[in-house]
Backbone as JSON Lines, residues from 0, in Angstrom:
{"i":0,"aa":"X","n":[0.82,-1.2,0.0],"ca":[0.0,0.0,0.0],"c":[0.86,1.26,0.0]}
{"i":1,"aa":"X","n":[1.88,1.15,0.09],"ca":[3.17,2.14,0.15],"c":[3.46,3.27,-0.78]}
{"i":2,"aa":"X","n":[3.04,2.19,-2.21],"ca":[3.59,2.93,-3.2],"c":[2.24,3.06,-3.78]}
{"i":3,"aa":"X","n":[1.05,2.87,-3.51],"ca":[-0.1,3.67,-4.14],"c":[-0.22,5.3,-3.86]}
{"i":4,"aa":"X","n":[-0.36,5.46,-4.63],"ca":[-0.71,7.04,-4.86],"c":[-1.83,7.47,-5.48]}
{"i":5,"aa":"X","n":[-3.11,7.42,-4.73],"ca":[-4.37,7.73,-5.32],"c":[-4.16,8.99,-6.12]}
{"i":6,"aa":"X","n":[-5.03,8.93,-6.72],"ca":[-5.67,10.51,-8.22],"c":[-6.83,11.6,-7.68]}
{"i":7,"aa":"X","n":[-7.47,10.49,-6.65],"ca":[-8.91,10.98,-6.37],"c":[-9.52,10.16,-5.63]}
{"i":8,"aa":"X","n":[-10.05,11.09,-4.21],"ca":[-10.8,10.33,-3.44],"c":[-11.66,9.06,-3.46]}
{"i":9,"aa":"X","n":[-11.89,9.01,-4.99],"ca":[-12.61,7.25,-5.55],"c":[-11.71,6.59,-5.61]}
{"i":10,"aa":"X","n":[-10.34,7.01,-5.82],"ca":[-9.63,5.77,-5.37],"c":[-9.22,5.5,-3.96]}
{"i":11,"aa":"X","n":[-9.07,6.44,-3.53],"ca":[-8.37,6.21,-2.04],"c":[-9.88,5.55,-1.39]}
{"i":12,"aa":"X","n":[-10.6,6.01,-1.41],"ca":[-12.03,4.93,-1.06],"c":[-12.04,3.8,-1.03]}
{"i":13,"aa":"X","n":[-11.85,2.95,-2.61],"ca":[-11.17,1.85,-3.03],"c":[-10.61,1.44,-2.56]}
{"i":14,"aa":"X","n":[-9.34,1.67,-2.51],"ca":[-7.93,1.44,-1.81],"c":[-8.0,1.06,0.28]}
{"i":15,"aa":"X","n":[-9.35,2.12,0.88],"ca":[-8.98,2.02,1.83],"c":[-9.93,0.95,2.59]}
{"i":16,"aa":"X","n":[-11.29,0.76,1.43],"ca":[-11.98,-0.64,1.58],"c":[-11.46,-1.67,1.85]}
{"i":17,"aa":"X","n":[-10.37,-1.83,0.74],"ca":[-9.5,-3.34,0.81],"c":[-8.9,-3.48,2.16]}
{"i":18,"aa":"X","n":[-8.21,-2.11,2.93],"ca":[-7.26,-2.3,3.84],"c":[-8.37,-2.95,5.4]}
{"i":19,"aa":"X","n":[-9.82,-2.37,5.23],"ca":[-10.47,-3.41,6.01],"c":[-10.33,-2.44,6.8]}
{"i":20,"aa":"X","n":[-10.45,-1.14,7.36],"ca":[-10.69,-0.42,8.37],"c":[-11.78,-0.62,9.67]}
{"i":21,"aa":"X","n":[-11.49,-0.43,10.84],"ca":[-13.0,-0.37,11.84],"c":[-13.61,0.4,11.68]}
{"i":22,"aa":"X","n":[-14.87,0.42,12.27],"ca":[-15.49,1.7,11.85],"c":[-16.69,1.54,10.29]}
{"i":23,"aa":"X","n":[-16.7,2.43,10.11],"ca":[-17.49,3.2,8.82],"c":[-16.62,3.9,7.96]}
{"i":24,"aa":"X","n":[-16.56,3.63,6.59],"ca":[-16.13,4.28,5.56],"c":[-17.14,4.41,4.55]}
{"i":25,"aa":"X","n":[-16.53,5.96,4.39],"ca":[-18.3,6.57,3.23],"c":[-17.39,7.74,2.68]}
{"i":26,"aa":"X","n":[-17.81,7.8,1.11],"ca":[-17.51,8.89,0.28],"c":[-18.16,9.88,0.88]}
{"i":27,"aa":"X","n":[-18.02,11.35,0.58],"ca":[-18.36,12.03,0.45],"c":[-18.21,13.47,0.04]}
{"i":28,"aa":"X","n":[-18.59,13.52,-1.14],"ca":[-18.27,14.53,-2.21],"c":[-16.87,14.29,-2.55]}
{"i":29,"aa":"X","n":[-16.09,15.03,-2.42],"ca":[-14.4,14.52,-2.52],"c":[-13.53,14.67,-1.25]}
{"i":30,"aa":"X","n":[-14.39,13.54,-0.3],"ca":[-13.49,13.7,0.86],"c":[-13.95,12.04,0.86]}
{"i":31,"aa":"X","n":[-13.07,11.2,1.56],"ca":[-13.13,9.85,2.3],"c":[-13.44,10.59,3.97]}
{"i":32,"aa":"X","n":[-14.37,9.63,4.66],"ca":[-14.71,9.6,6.07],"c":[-14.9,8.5,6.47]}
{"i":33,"aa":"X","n":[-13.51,8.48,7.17],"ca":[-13.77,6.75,8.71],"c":[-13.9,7.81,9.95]}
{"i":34,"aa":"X","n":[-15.01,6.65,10.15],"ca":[-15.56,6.98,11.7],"c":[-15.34,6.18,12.03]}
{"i":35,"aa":"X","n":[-14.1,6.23,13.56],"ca":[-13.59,4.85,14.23],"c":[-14.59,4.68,15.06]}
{"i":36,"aa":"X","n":[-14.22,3.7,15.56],"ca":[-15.72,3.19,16.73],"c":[-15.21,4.13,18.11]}
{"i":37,"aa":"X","n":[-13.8,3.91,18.05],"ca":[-13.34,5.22,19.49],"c":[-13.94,6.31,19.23]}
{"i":38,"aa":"X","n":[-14.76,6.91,18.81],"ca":[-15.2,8.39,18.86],"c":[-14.14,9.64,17.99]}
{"i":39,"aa":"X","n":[-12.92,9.1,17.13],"ca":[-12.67,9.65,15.98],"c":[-13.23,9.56,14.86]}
{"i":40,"aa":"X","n":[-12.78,10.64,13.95],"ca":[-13.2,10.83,12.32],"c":[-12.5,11.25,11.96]}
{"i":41,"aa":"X","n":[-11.52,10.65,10.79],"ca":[-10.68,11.12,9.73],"c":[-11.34,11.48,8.41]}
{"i":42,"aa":"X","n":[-11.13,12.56,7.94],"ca":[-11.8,13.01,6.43],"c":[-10.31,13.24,5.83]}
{"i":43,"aa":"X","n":[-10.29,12.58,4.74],"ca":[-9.27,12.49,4.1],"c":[-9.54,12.56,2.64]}
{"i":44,"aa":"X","n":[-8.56,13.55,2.19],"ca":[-8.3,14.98,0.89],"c":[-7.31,14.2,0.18]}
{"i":45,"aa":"X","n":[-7.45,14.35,-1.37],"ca":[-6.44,14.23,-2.08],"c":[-6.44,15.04,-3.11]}
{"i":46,"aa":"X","n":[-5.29,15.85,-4.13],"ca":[-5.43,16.79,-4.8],"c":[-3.76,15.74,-5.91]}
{"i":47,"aa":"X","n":[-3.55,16.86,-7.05],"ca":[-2.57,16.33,-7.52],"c":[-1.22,16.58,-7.35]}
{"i":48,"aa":"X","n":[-1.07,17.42,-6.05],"ca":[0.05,17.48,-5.32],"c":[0.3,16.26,-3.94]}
{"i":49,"aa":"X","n":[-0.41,16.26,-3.46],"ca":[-0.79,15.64,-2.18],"c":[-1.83,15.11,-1.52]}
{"i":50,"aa":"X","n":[-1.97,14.74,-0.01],"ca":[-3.27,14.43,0.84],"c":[-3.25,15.08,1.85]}
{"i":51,"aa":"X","n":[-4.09,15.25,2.34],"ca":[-5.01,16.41,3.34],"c":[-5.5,15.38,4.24]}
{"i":52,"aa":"X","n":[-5.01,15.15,5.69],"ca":[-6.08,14.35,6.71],"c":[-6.71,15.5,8.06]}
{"i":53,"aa":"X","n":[-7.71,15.93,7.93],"ca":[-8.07,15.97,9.17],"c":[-8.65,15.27,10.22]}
{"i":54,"aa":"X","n":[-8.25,15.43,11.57],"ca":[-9.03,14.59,12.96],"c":[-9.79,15.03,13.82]}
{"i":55,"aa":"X","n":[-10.83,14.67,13.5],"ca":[-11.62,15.61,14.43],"c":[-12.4,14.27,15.59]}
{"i":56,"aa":"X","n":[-12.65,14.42,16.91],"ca":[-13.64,14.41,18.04],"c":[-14.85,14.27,18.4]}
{"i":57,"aa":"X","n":[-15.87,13.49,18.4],"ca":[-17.11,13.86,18.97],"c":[-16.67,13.33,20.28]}
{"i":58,"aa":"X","n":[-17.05,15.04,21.0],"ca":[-17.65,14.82,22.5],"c":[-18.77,15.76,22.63]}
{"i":59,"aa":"X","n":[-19.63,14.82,24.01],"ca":[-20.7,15.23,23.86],"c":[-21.38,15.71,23.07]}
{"i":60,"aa":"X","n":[-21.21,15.37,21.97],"ca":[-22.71,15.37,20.49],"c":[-21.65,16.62,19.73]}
{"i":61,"aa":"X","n":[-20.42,16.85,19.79],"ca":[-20.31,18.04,19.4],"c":[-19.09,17.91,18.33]}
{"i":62,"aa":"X","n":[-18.49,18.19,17.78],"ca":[-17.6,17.67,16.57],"c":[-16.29,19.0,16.8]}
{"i":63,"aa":"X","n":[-14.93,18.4,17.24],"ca":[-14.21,19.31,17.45],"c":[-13.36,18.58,17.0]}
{"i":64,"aa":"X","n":[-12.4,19.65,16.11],"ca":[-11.31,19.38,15.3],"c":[-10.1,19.71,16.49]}
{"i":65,"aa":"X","n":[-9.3,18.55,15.86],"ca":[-8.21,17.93,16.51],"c":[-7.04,18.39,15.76]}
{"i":66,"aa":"X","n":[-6.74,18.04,15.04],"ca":[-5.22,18.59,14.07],"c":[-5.96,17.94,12.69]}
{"i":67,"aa":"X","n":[-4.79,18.29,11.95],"ca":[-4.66,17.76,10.36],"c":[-2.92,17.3,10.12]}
{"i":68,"aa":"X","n":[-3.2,16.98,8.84],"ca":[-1.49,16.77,8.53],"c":[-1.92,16.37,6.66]}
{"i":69,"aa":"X","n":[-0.59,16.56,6.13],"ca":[-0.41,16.4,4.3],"c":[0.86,15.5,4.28]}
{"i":70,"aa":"X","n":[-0.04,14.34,4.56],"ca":[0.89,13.04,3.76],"c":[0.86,13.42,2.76]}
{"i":71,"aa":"X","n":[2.39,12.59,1.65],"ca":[2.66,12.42,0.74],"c":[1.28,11.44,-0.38]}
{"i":72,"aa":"X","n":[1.23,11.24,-1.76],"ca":[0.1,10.84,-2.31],"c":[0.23,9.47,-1.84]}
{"i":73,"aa":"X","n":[1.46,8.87,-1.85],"ca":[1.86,7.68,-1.95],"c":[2.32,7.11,-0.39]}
{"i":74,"aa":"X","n":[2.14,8.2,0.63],"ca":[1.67,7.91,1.73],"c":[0.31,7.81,2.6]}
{"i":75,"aa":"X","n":[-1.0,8.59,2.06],"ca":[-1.69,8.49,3.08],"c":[-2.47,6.99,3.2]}
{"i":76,"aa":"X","n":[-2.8,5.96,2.14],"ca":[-3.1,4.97,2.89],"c":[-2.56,4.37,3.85]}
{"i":77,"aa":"X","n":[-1.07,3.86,4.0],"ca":[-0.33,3.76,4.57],"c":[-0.71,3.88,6.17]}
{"i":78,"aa":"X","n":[-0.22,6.09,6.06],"ca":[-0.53,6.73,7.06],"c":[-2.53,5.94,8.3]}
{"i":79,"aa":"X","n":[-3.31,5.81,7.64],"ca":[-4.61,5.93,7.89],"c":[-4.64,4.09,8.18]}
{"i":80,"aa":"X","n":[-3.66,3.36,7.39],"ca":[-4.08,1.93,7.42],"c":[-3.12,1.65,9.46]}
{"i":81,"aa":"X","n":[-1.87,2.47,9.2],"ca":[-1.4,2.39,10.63],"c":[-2.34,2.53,11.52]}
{"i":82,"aa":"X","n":[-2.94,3.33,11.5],"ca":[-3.67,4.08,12.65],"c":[-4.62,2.97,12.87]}
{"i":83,"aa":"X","n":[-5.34,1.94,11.91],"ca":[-5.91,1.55,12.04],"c":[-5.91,0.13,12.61]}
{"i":84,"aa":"X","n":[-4.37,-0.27,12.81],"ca":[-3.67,-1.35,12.78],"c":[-2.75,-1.63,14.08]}
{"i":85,"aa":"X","n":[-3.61,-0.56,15.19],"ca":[-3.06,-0.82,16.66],"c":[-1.59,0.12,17.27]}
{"i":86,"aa":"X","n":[-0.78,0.98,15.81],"ca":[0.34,0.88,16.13],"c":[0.03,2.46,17.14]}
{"i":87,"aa":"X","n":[-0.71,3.48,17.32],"ca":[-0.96,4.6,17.59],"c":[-1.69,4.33,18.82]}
{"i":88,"aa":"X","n":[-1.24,5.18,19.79],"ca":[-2.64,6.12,20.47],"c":[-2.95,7.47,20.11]}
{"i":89,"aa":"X","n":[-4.03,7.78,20.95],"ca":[-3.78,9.15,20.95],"c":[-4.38,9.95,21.79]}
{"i":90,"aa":"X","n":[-3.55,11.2,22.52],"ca":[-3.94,11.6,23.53],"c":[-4.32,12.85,23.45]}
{"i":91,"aa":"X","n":[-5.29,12.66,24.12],"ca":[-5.9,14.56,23.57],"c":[-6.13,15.47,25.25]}
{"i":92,"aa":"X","n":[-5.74,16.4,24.95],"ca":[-5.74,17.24,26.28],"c":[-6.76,17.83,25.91]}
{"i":93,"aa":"X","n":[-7.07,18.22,27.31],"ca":[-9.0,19.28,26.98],"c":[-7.59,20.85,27.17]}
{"i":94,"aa":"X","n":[-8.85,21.34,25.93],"ca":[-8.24,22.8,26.05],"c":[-8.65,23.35,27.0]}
{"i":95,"aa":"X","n":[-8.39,25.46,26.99],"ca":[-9.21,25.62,27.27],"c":[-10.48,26.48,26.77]}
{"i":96,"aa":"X","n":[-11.27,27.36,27.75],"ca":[-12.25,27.59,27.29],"c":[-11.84,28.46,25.71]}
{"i":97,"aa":"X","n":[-10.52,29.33,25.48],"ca":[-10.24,29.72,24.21],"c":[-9.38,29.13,23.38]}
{"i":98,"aa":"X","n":[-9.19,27.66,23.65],"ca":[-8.6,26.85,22.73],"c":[-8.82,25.49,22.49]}
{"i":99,"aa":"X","n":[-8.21,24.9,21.45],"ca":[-9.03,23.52,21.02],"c":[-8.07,22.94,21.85]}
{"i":100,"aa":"X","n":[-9.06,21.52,21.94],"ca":[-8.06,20.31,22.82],"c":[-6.8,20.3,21.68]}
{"i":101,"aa":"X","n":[-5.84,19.4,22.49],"ca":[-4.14,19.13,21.62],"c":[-4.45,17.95,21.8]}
{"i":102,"aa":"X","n":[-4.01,16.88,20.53],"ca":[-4.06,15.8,20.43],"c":[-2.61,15.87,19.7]}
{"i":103,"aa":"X","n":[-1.97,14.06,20.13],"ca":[-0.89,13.86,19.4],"c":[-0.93,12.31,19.78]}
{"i":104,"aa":"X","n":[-0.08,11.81,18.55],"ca":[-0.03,10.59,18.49],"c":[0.96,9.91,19.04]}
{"i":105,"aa":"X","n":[0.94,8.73,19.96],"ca":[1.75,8.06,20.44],"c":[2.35,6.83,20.43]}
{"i":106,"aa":"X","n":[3.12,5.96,19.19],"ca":[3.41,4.97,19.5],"c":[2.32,4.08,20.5]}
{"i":107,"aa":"X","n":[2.3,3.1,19.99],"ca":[1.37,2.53,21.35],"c":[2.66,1.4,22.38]}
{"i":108,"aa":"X","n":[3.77,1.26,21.38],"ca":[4.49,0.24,22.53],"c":[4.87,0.94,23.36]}
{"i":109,"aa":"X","n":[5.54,2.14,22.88],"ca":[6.35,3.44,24.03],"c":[4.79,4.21,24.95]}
{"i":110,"aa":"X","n":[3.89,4.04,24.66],"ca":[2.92,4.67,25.56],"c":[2.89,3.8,27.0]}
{"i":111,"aa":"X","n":[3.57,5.09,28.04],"ca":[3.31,4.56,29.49],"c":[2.57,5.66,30.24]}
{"i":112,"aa":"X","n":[2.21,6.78,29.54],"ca":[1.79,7.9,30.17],"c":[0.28,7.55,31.55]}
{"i":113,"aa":"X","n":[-0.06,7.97,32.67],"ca":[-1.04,7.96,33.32],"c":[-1.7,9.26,33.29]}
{"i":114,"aa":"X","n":[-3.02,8.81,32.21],"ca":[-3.23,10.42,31.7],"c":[-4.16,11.38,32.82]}
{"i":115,"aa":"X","n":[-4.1,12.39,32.89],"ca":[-4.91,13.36,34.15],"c":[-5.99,13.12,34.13]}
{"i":116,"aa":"X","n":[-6.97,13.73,34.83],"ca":[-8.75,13.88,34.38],"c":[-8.88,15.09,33.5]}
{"i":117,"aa":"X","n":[-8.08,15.6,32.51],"ca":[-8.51,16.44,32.11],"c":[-7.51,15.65,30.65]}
{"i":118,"aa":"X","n":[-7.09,14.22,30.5],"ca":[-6.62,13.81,29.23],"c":[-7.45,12.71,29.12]}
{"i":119,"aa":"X","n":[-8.05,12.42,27.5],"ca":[-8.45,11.27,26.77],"c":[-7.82,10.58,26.09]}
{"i":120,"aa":"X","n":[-7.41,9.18,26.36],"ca":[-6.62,8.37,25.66],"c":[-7.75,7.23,24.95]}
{"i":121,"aa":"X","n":[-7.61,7.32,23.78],"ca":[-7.7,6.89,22.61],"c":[-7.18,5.69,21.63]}
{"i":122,"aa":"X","n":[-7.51,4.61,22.08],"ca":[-6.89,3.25,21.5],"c":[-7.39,3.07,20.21]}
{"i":123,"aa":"X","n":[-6.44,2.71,18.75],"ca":[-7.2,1.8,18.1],"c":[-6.65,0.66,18.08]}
């Protein structure tokens, strides 16, 4: 899956069917959306330079964006099939009232952190 380099969100769709994701995967318009069963959503962009992932959150009914990042073309399945494949956590700090939570990804073998009451850790 390394060296695919989708054209267009119908392929990376394609492409990310086969890899067997948890969750829900659904086109939409020219974005891919997995909804993990943890309470993430990746919408994932492709153009003919690159890919576009954003991560966004539902808490409490409410949809808050987390970060993004621009894998390479011929990286983002890859990128999205990891995530999906145990090797990540991810830990998100509550912001505050004038900023978004911080999320970042953690290795899951090196994860020993004991997160606060004010961090969500995030298994896939």
């Amino acid at each position: 899956m390394d060296s695919f380099a989708p054209k267009n969100a119908q392929q990376l769709y394609e492409a990310l069917i086969k890899a067997k994701l948890q969750g829900s995967l659904t086109l939409e318009n020219d974005a891919v959306v997995w909804r993990h069963p943890n309470g993430l959503i990746f919408r994932a962009f492709v153009d003919e330079n690159e890919g576009y992932v954003e991560m966004l959150w539902i808490d409490s009914g409410s949809k808050i964006n987390l970060t993004h990042w621009h894998p390479s073309l011929d990286g983002i399945c890859s990128d999205l099939a990891d995530l999906n494949g145990g090797k990540y956590v991810v830990e998100i700090k509550e912001g505050s009232p004038f900023s978004q939570p911080e999320a970042k990804f953690i290795e899951a073998e090196k994860y020993s952190s004991k997160p606060s009451k004010k961090t969500v850790v995030l298994r896939f």
